[in-house]
N, C-alpha and C positions, 0 to 999 in steps of 0.2 A: 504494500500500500504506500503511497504517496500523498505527501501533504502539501497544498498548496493554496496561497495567500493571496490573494482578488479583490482588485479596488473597482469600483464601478462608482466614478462621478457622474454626477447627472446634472446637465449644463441645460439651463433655463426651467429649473422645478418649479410646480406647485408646492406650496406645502402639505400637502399629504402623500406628494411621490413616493417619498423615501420609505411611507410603511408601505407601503404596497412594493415599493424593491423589496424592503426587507423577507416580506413576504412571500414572494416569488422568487428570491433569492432560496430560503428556507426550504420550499417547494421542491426545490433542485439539490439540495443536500449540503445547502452555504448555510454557515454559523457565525453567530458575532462574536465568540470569545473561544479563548483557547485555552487549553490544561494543561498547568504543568505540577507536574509531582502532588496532583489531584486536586489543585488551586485553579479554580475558573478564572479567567480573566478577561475584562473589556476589548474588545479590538478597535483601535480609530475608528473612529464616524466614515461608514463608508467602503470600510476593509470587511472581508469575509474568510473562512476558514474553510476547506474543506479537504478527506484524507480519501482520498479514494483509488483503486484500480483502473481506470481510466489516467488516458495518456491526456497531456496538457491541451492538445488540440479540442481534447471534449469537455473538457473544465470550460476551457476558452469559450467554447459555443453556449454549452449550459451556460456561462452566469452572460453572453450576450442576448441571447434569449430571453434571458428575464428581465436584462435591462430596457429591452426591444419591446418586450408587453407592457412596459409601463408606459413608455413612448406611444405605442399602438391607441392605448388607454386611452389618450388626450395629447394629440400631437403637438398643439402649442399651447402657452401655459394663460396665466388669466389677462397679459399683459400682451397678449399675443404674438407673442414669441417662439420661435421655432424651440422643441425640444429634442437634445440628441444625447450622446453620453461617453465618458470616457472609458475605457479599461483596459488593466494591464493585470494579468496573471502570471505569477511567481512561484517557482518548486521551493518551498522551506525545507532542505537541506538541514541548516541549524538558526536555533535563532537566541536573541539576542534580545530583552526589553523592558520596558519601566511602563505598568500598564496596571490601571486598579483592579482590585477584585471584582468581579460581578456579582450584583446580587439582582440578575434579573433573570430565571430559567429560562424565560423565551428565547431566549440570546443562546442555548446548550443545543444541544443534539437532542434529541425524543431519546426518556430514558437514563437521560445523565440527569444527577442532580446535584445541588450545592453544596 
């Protein structure tokens, strides 16, 4: 298994975009925080987690995909504004960070808890 780290900006939001990324992010088997040594933790605003068997090309697609339904959702925002979105996925290898505890399950994998 492979674990890799996915940020999906989303350039010209409503403010409720982001739960529904999150959401559809979740959907597809992205997390907002990460375990170490059994300590949940926050991930940046934006960043997502996911360990999986799939090669990065499918990571890639999954979290564009969910970025893409959000977009689909409401293609320009209240200000009428086109909506599009950033992202870059990353193999975590090792890591390295300074990041609070979580105290919000939604934010875990189904099944994990605090």
């Amino acid at each position: 298994m492979t674990t890799y780290t996915t940020r999906v900006e989303l350039v010209n939001p409503d403010p409720d975009d982001y739960e529904l990324l999150h959401q559809e992010m979740r959907d597809k088997e992205f997390y907002r925080a990460i375990n170490f040594c059994g300590v949940w933790h926050d991930l940046p605003t934006a960043e997502y987690d996911r360990t999986s068997a799939a090669l990065l090309s499918q990571i890639y697609s999954d979290a564009g995909a969910a970025a893409q339904a959000v977009i689909n959702n409401k293609p320009v925002n209240n200000k009428q504004e086109k909506k599009d979105y950033y992202l870059l996925v990353t193999e975590a290898v090792e890591r390295a960070y300074t990041l609070p505890h979580t105290t919000d399950v939604a934010k875990l994998p189904p099944g994990a808890s605090l």
